[in-house]
N, C-alpha and C positions, 0 to 999 in steps of 0.2 A: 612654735610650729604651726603651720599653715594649716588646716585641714578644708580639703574639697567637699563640697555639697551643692547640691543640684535642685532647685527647687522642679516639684511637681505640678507641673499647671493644670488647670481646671479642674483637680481632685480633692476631695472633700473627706473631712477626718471623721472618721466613726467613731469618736467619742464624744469632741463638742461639735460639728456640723460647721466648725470654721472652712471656705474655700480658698485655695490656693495660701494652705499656710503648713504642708507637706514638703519635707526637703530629705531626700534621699543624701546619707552616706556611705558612698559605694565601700569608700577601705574598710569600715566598721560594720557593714552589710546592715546597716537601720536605717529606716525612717522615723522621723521626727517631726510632729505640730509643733510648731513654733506655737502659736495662741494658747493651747493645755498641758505641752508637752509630756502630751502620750506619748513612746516609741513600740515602733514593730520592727522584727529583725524580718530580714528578706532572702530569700538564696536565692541565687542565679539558676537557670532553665539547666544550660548547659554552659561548658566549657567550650566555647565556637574555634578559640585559635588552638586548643590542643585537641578534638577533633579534626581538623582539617588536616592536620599533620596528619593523623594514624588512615584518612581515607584515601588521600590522594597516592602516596608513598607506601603507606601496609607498614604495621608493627616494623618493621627489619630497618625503616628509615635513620634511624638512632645512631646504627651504626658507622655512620658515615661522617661524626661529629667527635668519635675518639674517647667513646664510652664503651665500656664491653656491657653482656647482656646484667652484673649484677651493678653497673653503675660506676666502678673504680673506674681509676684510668687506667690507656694502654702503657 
């Protein structure tokens, strides 16, 4: 299996002060140095596409996709 990773440019590891050897794994939410292989786990700010759904449309929008309000279907 393939796994994605994104390196970090021009940031610098706080453990050995190697640059640009930070690479973000979004699925596994860690970063990793490649040069000491320290890891930090990361979480996201927010959730942007499951907000945008509850602002534009209002909680009630669910309903229009054939989910009742506990989740089963109709």
């Amino acid at each position: 299996m393939v796994e994605i990773a994104h390196l970090l440019d021009e940031l610098t590891c706080a453990a050995c002060g190697t640059t640009n050897a930070l690479w973000l794994y979004p699925v596994r939410g860690v970063v990793e140095c490649r040069e000491c292989g320290e890891k930090a786990s990361v979480m996201p700010e927010s959730l942007d596409g499951f907000d945008s759904i509850d602002s534009i449309d209002g909680p009630d929008s669910l309903d229009g996709l054939g989910f009742d309000a506990c989740g089963g279907d109709r």
